[in-house]
Backbone as numpy.savetxt, mean C-alpha at the origin, in Angstrom:
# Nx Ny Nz CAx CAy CAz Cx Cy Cz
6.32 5.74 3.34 5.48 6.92 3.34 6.36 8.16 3.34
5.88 9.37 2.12 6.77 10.04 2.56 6.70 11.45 3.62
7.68 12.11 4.05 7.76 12.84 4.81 6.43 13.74 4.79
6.19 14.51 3.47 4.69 15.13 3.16 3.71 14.45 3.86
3.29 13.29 3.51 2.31 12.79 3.75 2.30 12.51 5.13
3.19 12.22 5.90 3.26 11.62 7.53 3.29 13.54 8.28
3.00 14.53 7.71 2.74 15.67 8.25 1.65 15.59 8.03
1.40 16.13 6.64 -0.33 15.40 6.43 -1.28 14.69 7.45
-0.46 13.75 7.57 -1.35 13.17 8.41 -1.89 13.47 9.84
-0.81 13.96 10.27 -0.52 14.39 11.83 -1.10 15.74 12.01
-0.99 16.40 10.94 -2.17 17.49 10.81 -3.68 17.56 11.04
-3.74 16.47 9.95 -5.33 15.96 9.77 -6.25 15.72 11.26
-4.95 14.69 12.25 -5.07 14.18 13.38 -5.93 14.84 14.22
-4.74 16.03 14.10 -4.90 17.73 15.43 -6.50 18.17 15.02
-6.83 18.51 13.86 -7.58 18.90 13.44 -9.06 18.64 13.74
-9.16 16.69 13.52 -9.84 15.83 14.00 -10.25 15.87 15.47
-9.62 16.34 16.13 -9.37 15.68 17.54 -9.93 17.22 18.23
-9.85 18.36 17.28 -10.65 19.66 17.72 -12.26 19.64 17.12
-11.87 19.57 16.01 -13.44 19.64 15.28 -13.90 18.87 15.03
-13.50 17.79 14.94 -14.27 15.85 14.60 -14.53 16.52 12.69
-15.61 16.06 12.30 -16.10 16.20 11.29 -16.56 17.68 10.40
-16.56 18.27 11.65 -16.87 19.95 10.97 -15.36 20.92 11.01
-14.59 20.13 10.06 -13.48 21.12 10.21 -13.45 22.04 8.58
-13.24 23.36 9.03 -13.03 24.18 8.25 -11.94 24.24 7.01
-11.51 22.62 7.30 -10.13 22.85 6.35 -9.92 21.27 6.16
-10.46 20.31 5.91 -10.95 19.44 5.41 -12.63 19.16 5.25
-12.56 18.41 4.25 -14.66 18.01 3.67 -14.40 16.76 4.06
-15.52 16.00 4.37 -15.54 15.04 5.09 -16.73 14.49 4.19
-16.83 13.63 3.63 -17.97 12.78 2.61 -18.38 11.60 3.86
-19.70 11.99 3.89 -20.57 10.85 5.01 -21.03 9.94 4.17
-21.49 8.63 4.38 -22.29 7.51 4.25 -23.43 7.88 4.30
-24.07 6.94 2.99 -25.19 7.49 2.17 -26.07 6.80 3.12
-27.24 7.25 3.36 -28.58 6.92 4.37 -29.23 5.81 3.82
-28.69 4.44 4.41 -28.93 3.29 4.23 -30.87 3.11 4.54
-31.61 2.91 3.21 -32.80 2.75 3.76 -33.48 2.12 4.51
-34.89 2.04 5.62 -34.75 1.18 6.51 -35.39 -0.06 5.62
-35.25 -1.12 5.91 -35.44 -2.36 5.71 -34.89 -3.27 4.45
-33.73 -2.35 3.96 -32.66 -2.54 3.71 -32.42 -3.78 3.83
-32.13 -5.01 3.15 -31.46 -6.37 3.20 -29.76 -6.13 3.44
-29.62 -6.78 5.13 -27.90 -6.58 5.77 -27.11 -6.64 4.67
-27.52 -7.60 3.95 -26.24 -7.97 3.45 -25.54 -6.92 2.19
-26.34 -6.02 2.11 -26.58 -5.20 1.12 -26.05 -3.84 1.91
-25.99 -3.62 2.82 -25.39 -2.15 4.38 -24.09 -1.49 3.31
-23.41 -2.37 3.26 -21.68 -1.87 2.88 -21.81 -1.04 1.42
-22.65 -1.81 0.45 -23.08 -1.56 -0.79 -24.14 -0.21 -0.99
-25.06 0.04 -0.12 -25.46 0.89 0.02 -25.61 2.17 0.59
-24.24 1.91 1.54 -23.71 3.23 2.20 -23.09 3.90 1.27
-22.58 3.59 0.15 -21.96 4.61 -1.15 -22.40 6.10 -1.11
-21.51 6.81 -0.94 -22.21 8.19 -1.09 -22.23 8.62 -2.56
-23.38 9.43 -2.66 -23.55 10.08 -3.95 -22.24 10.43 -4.72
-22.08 10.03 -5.94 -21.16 10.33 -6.93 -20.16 9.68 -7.03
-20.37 7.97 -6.28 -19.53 7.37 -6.27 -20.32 6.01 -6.42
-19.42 4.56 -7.08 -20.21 3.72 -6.89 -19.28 2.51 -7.19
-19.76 1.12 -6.53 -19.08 -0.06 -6.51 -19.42 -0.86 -8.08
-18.29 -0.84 -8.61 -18.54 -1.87 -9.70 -17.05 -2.82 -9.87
-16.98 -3.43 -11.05 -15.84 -4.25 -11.12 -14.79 -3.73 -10.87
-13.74 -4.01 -10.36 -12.49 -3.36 -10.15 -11.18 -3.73 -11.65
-11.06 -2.81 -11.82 -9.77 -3.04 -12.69 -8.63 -3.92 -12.12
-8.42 -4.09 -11.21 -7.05 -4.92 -10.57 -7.58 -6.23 -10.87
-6.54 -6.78 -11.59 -6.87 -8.45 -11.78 -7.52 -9.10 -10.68
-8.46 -10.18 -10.85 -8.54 -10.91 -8.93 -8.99 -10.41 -7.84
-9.56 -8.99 -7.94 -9.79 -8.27 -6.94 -11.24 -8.18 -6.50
-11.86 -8.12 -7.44 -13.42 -8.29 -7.01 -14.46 -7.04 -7.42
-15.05 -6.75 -7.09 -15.68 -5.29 -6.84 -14.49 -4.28 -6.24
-14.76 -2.74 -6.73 -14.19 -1.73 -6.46 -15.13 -0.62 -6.87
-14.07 0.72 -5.66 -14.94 1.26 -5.61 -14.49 2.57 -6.16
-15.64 3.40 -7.05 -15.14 4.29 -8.28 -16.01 5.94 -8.09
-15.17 6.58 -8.69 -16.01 8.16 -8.23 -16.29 8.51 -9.55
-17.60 9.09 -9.51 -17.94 9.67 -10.86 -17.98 11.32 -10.98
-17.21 11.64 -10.18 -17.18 13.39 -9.98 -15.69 13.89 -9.27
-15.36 14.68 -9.41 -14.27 15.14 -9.25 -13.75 15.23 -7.72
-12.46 14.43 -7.42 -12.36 14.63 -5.40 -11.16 15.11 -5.41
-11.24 16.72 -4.74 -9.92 16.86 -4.49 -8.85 16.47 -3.75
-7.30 16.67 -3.53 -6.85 16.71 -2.71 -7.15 16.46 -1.41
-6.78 15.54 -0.47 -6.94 15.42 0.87 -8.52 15.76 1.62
-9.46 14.96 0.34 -10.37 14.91 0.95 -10.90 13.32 1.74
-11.50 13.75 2.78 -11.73 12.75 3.62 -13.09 11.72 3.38
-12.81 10.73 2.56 -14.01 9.77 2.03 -14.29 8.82 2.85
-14.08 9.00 3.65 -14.92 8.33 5.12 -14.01 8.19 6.29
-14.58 7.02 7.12 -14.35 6.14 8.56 -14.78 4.95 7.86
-13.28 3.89 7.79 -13.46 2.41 8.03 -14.59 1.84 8.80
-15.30 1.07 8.44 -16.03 0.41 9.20 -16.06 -1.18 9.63
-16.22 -1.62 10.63 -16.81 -2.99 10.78 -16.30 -3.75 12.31
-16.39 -4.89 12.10 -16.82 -5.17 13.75 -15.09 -5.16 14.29
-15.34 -5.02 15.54 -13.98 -4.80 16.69 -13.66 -5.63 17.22
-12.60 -5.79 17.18 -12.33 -7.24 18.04 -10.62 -7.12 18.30
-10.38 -8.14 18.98 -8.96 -8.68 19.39 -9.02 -9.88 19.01
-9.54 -10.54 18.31 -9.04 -11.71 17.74 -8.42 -11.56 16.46
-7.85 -12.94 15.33 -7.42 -12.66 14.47 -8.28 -12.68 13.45
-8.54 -11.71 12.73 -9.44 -11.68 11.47 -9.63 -12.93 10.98
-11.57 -12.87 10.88 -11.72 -13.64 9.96 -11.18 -13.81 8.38
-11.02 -12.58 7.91 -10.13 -12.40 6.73 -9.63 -11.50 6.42
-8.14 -11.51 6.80 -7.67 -10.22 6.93 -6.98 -9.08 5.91
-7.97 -9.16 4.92 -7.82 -8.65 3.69 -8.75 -7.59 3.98
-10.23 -7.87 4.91 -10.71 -6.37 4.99 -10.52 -6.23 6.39
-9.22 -6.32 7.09 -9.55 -5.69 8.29 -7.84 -4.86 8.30
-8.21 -4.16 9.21 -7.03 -3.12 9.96 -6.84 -3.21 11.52
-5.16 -3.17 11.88 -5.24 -3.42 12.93 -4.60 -2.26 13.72
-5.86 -1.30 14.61 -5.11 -0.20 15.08 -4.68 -0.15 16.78
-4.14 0.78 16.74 -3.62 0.95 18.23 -4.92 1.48 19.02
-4.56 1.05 20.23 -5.48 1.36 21.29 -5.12 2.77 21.92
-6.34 3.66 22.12 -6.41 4.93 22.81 -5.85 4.81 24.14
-4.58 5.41 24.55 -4.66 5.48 25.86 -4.00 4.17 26.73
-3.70 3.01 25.86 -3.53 2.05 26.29 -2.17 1.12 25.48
-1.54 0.06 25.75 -0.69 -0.42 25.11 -1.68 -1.49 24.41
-1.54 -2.03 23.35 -2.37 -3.30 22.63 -2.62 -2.73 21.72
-3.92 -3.64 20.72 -4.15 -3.21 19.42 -5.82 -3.84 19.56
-6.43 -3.34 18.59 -7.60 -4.25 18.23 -8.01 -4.41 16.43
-8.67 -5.20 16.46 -8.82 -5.26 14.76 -10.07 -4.58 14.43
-10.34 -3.57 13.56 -11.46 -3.53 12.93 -11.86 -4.41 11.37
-12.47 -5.08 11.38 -12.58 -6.19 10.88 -14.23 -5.91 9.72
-14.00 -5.75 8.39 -14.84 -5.37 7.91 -15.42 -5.76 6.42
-14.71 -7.77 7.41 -14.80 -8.90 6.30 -16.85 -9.43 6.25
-17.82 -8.59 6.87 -19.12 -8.94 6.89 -19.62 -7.62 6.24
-20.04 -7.98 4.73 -20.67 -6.49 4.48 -21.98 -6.05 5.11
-22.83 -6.50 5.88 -23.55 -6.54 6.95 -23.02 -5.40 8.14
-21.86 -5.75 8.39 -21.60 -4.44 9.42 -20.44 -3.66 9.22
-20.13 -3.26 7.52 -19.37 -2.29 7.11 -19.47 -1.30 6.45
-18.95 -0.51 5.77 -19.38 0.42 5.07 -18.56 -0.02 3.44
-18.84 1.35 2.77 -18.27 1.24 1.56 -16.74 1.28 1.04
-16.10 1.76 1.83 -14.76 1.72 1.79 -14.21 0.30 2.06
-14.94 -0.94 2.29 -14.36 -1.84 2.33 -14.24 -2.22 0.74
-14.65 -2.04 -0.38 -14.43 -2.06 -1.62 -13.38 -1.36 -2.26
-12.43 -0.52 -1.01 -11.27 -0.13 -1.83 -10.10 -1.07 -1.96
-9.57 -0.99 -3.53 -8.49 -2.16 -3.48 -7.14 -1.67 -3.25
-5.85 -2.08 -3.81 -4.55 -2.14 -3.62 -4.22 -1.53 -5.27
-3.91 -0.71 -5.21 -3.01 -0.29 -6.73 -1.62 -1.22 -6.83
-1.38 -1.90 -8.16 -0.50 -2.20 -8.77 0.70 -1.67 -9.23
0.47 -0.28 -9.12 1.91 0.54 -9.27 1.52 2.07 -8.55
2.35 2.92 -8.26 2.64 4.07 -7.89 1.48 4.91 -8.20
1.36 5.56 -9.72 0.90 6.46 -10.38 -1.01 6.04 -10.14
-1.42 4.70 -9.41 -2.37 4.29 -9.52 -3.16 4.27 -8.07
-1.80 4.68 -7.07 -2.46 4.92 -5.89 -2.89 6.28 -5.00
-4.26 6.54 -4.85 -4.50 7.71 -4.72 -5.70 8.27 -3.85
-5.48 7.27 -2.76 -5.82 7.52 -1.40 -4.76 6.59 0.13
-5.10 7.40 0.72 -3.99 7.21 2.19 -5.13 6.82 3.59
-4.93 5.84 4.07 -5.22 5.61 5.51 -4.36 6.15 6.43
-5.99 6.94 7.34 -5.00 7.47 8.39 -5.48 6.97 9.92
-5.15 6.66 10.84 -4.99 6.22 12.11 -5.27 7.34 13.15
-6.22 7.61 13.77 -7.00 8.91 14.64 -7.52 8.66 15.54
-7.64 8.84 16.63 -8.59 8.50 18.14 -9.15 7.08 17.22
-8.21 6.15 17.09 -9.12 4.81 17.51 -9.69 4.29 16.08
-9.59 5.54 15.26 -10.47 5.38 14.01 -9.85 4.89 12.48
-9.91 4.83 11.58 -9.40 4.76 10.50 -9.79 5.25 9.39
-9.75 6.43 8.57 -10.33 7.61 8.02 -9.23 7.03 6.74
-10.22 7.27 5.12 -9.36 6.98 4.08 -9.30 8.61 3.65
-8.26 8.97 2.66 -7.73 10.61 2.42 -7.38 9.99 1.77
-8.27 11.26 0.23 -7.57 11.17 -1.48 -5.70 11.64 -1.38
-4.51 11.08 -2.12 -3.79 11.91 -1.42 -3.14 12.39 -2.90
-4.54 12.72 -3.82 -3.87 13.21 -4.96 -5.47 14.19 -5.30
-5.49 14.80 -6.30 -6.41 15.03 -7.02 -7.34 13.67 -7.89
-8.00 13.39 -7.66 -9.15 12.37 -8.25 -10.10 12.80 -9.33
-10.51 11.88 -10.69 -10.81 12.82 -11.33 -11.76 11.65 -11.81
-13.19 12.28 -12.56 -14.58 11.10 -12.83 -14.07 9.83 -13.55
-14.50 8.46 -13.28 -14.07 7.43 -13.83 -12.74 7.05 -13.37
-12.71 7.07 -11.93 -11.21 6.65 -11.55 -11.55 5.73 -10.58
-10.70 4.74 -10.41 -11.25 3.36 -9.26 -9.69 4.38 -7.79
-11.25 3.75 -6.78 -10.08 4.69 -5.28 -9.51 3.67 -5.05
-8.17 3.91 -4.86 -6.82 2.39 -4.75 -5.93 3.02 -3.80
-5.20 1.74 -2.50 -4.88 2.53 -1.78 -3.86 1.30 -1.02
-2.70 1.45 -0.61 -2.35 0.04 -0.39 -2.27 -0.14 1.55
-2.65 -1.69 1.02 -3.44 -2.19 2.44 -2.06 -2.69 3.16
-0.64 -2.80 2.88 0.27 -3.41 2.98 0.94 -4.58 2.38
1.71 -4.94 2.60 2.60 -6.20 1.84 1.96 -7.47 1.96
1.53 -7.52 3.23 0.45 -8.89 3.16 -0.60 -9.11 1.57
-1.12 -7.85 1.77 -2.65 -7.58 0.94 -1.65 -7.59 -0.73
-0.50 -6.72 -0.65 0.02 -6.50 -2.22 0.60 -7.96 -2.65
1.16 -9.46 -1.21 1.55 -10.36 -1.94 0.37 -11.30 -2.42
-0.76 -10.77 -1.82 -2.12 -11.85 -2.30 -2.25 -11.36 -3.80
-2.13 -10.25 -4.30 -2.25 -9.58 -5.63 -0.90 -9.95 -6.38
0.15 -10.43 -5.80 1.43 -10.58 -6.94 2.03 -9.33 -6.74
2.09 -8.07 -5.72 2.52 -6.86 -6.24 3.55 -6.47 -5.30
4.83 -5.95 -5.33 5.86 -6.07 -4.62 5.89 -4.18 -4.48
5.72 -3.44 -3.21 6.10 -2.16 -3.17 7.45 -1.93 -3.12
8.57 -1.82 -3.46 9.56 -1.56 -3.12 10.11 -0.16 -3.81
10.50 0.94 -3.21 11.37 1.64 -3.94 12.97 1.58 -3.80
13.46 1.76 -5.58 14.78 1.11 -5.06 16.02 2.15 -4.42
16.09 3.38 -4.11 16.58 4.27 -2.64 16.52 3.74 -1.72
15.43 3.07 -1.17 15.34 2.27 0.07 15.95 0.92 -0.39
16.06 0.16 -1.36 16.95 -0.68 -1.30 17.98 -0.86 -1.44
18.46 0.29 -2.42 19.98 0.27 -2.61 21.13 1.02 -2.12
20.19 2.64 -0.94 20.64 3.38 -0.05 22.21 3.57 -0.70
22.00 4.07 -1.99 23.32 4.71 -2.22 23.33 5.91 -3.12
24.39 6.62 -3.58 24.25 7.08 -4.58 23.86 6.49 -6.20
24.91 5.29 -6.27 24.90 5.63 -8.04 25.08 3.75 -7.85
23.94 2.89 -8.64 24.02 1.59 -8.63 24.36 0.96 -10.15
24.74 0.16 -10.26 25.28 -0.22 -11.34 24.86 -1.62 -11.51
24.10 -2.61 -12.67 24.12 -3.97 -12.51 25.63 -4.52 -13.00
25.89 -5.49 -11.89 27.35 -6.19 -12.65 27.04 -7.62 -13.37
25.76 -7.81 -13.31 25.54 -9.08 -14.03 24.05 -9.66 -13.35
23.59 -10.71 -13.78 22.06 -11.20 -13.79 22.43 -12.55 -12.98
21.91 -13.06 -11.74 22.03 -14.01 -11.16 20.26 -14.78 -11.30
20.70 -16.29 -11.34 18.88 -17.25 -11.68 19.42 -17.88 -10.53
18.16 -18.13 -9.98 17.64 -19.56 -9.32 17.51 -20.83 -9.95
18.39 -21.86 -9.93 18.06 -23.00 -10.97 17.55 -23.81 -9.73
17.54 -23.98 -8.36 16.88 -25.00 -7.70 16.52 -23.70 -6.14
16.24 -24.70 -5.15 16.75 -23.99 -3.93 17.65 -23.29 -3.71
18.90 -24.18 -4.01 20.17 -23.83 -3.32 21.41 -23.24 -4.65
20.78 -23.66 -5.77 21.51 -23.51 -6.48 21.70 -22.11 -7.37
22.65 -21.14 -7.38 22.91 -20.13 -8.00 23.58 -20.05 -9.44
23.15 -19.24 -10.19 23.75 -19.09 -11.57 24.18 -17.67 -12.20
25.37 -17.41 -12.61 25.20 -16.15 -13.65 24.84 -16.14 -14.77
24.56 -15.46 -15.31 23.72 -15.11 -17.13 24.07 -16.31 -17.86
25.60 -16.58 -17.58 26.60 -17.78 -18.85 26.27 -18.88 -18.06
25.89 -19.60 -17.05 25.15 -20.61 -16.21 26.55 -20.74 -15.87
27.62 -19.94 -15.29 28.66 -20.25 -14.59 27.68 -20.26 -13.17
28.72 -21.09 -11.90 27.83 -21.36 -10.50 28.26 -20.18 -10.00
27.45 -19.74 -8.85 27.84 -18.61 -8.01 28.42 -19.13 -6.93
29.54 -18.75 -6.72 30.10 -19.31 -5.55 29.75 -18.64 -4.15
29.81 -17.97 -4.34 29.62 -16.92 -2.95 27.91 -16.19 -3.16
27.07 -16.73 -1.74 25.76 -15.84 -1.94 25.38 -15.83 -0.61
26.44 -15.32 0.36 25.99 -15.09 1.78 25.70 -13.41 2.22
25.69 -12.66 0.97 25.50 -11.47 0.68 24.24 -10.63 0.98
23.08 -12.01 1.25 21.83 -11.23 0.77 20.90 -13.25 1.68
19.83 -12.56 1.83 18.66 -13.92 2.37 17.77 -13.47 1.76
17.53 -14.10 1.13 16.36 -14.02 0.00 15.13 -14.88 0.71
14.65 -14.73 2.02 13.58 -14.69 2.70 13.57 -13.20 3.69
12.31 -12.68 4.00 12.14 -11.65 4.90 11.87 -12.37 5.85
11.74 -11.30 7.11 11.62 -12.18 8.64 10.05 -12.83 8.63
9.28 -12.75 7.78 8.18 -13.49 7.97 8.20 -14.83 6.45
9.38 -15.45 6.29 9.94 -15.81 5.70 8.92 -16.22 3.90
8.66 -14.92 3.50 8.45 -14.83 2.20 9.30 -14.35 1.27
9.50 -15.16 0.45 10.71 -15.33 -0.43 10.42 -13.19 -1.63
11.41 -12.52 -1.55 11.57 -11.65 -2.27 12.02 -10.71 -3.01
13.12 -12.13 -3.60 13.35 -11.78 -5.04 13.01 -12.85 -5.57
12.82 -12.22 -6.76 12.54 -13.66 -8.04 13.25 -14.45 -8.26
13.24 -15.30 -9.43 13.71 -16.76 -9.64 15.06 -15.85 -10.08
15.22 -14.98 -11.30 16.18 -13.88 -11.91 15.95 -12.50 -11.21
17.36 -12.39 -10.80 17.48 -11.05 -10.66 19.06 -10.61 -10.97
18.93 -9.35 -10.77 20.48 -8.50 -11.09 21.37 -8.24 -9.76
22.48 -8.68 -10.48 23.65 -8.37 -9.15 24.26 -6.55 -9.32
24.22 -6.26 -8.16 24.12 -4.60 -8.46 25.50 -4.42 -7.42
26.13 -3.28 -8.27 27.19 -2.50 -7.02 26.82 -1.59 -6.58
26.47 -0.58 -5.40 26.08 0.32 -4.84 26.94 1.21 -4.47
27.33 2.59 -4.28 28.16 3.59 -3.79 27.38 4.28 -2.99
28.15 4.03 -1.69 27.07 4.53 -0.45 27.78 5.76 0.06
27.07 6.60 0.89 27.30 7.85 1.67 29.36 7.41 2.26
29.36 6.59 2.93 30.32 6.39 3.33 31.84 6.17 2.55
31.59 6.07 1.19 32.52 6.25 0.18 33.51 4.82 -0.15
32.15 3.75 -0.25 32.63 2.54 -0.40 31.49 2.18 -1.28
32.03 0.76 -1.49 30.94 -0.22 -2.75 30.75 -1.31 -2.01
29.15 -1.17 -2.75 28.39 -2.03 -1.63 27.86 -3.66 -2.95
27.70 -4.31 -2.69 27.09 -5.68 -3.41 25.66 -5.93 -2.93
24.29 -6.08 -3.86 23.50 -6.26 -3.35 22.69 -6.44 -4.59
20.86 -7.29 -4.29 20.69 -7.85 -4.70 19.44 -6.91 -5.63
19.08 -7.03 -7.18 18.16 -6.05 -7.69 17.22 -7.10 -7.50
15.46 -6.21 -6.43 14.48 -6.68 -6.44 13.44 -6.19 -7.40
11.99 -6.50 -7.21 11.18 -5.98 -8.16 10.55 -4.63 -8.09
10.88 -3.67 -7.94 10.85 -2.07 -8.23 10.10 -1.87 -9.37
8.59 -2.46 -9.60 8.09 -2.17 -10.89 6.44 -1.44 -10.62
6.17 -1.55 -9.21 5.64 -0.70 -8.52 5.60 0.99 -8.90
7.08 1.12 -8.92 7.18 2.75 -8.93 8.01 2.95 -10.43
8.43 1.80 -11.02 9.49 2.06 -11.84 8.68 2.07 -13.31
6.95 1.19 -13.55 6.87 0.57 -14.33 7.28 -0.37 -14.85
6.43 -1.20 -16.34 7.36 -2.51 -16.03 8.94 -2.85 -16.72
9.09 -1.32 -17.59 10.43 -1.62 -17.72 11.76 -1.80 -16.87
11.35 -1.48 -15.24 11.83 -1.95 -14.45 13.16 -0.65 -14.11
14.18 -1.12 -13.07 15.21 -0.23 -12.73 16.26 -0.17 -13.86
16.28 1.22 -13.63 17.23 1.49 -15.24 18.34 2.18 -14.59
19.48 1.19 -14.89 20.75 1.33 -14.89 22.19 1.92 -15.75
23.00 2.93 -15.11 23.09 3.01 -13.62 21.75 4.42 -12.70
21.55 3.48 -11.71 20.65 4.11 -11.19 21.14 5.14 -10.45
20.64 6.42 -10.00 20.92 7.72 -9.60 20.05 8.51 -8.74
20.10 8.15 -7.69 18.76 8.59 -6.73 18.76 10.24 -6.85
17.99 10.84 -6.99 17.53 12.74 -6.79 16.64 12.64 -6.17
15.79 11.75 -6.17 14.49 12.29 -5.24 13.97 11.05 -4.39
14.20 10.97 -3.00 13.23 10.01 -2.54 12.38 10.01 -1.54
11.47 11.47 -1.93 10.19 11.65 -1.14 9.77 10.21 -1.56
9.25 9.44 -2.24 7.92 8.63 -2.65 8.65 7.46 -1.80
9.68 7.23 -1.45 10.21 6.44 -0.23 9.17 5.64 0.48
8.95 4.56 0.19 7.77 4.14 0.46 7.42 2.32 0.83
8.64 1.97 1.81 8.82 0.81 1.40 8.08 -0.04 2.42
7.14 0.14 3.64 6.65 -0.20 4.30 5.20 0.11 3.91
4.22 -0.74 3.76 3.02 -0.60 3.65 2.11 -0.16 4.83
């Protein structure tokens, strides 16, 4: 997340926490007046507020999504997450969020896998790349409030990422590569494959001898890099060369991927934690 946005947010917070919903300097879009006798299962679907509406989602696999047919500016506030509370582990934790407790150490889940007791924002999905995500969850007395964090414009699906869990159920890897390669100026020195588990290769299927460089599991041991990837040299702050491994950066890069030699100038969009 970058620096902008984590002010943003903390702004929004203060703001919240004086005026709740009537603040002079954010709009706040309420949930559409669910009619009474309304079929439950139908609550989430019909809380849609005017000028917006659930249909197929463009993201492969994703299901229903949810789309604006009128113009949303900047850092406007399109609701409060909804659905049931708990401390257990989600029934499916694709629509739930797990926030901190007011006042207290722990967490609880809002859980908003029953469209029966959620609202419409549970139809927002996960963007596939950068340029496609363009709303932000924010974390407030207890609550979970979604914020456009771009200009939105008619015929656009609201996409917003739920984290790495939610982007590996989709195939989609956030990584920017500043945060991975934390140097100045990266260079590929050659293309390393996976031919088994254990077994390493360069481009010419010479063996790799040495690959204690890099664990190609994270601590929740999901494998992330691919079968192929690029062996990169890095030049770091400290005025040495670094060896390390090119992941999938196609998130922010598109899919022609990291283009080498790479040259960091800007890494507001720094964004490697979901």
């Amino acid at each position: 997340m970058s620096r902008m946005f984590k002010q943003k947010k903390n702004k929004f917070c203060e703001d919240y926490k004086l005026h709740g919903t009537h603040s002079g300097k954010y709009r706040h879009i309420p949930n559409a007046k669910i009619p009474l006798g309304s079929p439950p299962h139908l609550r989430a679907n019909l809380s849609t507020p005017p000028g917006f509406n659930i249909k197929l989602s463009n993201i492969p696999g994703a299901g229903l999504g949810a789309w604006t047919d009128q113009f949303v500016p900047q850092y406007t506030i399109l609701g409060v997450y909804e659905g049931i509370i708990h401390t257990r582990e989600p029934v499916f934790e694709l629509y739930s969020w797990q926030v901190d407790r007011q006042g207290s150490n722990g967490t609880y889940v809002i859980d908003a896998a029953d469209p029966a007791c959620s609202n419409w924002l549970r139809f927002f999905n996960s963007p596939t790349t950068y340029t496609e995500e363009n709303v932000i969850p924010i974390q407030c007395a207890g609550l979970v409030f979604y914020m456009t964090s771009r200009d939105v414009y008619p015929g656009t699906e609201l996409l917003l990422w739920y984290g790495d869990g939610y982007g590996r159920f989709l195939g989609v890897n956030r990584i920017h590569p500043e945060y991975d390669l934390n140097g100045f100026v990266a260079l590929r020195a050659n293309v390393i494959t996976y031919i088994d588990d254990k077994g390493l290769v360069f481009d010419d299927w010479t063996p790799v001898t040495y690959h204690n460089w890099f664990d190609n599991d994270d601590d929740e041991g999901e494998t992330v890099l691919d079968q192929m990837f690029g062996l990169l040299l890095t030049y770091h702050h400290d005025n040495k060369w670094y060896w390390g491994a090119e992941r999938n950066y196609t998130y922010y890069t598109g899919n022609e991927g990291l283009k080498i030699p790479f040259i960091c100038e800007d890494s507001s969009n720094n964004s490697a934690v979901g």
